[in-house]
N, C-alpha and C positions, 0 to 999 in steps of 0.2 A: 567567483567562478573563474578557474583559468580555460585559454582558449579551449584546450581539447576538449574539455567537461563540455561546453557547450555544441561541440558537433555529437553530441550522442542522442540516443533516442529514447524518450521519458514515454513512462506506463501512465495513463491518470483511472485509477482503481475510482467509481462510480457509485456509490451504496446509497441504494432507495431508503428514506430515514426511516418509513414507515413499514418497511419490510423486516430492517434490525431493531424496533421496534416488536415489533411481532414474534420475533424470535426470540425476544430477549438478551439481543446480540449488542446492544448498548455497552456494556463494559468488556466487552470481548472488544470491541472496535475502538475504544479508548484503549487499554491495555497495548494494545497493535501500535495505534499509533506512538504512544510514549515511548515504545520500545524503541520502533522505529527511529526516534529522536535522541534517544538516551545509548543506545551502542553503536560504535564506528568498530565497523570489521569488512576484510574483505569480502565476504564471502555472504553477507548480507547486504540488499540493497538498500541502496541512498530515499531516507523520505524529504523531498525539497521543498515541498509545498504542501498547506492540507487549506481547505476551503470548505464552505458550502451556502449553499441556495435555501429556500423554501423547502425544497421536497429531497434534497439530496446531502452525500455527505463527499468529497471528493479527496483522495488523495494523490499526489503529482511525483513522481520515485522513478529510478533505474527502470529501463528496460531489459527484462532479460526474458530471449526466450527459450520454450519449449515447456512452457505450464508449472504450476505450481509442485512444490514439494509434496504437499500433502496429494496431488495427483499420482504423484511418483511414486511415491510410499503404497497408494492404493493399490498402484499393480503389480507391485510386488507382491 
C-alpha cells in the first residue's frame, strides 16, 4: 500500500449468507468477487479484502460515491 492509498475511504459491502442463499445468489457473489480480483482497471474498484463470520460474507473495496451503476442504469 503506498501512502495515499491509505488516506482514502474503503466501502465494506455486508451480505447476510443466509439471504444469498435464498436467492440463489451464491455464484453471483463468488463470480463478483473473482472478478473483482482478477481485473485492474481504472474505472473499476479495488477489492482489498474479503472475509467472513458465521452469518455474513463481507467484502472490504474503494469507496466511491453516489450508488451503484446498476442504480444509474435503472433511472435512466
Amino acid at each position: 500500500m503506498n501512502a495515499s492509498e491509505g488516506k482514502r475511504f474503503k466501502a465494506l459491502k455486508m451480505m447476510h449468507k443466509e439471504s444469498l442463499a435464498k436467492k440463489d445468489y451464491i455464484d453471483y457473489i463468488k463470480g463478483e468477487k473473482q472478478i473483482m480480483l482478477d481485473v485492474k482497471h481504472p474505472f473499476l474498484l479495488k477489492l482489498h479484502a474479503t472475509f467472513q463470520c458465521s452469518d455474513y460474507l463481507y467484502l472490504l473495496m474503494d469507496y466511491c460515491c453516489g450508488g451503484t451503476l446498476f442504480f444509474h442504469l435503472q433511472k435512466k
